[in-house]
C-alpha positions as CSV (number, residue, x, y, z in Angstrom):
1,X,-19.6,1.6,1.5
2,X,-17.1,4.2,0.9
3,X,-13.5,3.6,0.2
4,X,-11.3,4.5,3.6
5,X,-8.2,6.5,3.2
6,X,-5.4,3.9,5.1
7,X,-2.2,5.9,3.7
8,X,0.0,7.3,1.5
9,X,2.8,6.2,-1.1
10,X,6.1,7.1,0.2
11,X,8.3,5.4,-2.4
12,X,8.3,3.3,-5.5
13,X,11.1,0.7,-6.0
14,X,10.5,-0.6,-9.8
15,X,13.3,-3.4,-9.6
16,X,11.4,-4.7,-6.8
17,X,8.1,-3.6,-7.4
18,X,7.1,-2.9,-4.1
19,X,5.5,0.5,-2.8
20,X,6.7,2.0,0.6
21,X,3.6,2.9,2.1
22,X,3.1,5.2,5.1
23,X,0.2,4.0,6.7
24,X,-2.8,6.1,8.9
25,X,-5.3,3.5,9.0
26,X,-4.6,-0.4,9.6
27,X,-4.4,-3.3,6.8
28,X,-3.8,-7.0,6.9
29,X,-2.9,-9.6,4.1
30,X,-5.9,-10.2,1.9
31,X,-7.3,-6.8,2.2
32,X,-8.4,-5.5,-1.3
33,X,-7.0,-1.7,-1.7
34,X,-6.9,0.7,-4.4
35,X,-3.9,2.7,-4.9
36,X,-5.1,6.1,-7.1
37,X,-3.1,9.3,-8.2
38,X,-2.9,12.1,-10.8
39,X,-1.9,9.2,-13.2
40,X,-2.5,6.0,-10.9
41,X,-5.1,3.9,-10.5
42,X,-4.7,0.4,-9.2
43,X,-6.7,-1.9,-7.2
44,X,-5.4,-5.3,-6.2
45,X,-5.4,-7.8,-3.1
46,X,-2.7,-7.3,-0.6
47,X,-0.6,-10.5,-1.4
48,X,2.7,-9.7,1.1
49,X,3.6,-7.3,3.3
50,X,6.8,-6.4,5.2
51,X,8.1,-4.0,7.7
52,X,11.7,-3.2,8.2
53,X,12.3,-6.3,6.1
54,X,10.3,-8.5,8.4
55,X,7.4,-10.8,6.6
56,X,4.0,-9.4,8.4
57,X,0.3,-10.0,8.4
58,X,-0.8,-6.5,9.6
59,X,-0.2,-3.3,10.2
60,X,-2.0,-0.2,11.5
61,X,-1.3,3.8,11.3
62,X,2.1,5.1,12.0
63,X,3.4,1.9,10.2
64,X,6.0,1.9,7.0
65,X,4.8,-1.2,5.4
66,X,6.4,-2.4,1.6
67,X,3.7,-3.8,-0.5
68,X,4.3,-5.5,-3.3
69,X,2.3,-4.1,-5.9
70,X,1.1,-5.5,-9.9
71,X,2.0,-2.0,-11.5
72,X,3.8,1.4,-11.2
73,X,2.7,3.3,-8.4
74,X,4.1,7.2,-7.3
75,X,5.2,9.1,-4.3
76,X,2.0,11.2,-3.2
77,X,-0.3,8.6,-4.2
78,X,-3.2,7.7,-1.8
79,X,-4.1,4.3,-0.3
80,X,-7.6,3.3,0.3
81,X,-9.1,0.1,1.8
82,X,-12.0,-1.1,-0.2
């Protein structure tokens, strides 16, 4: 099965670690994605998720999610479900 494009990397915050992520597809805690760009590539289990600061356990397209995230990710990178 292919990977599904789910969204785009809007923002990085490094103190945080967490990537704003503008989503077009939905996701949920637990889902394995794989975040890849021009110098990204990182795949990892969705451990937490928030929107507007609120704690969630999914989200779908037209959502601004913050994931946290196990390494440096860039605005323009793409999201994919795996």
């Amino acid at each position: 099965m292919a990977d599904q494009e789910i969204g785009t990397v809007a923002q990085y915050f490094s103190k945080a670690g967490v990537a704003a992520i503008e989503l077009t597809g939905s996701i949920k805690v637990g889902d394995n994605i794989h975040i890849k760009g021009h110098t990204t590539d990182l795949t990892q289990t969705v451990s937490s998720m928030q929107i507007d600061k609120n704690v969630v356990k999914e989200a779908s397209g037209g959502d601004a999610v913050g994931i946290k995230v196990n390494d440096r990710v860039r605005p323009g990178d793409k999201v994919y479900k795996l």
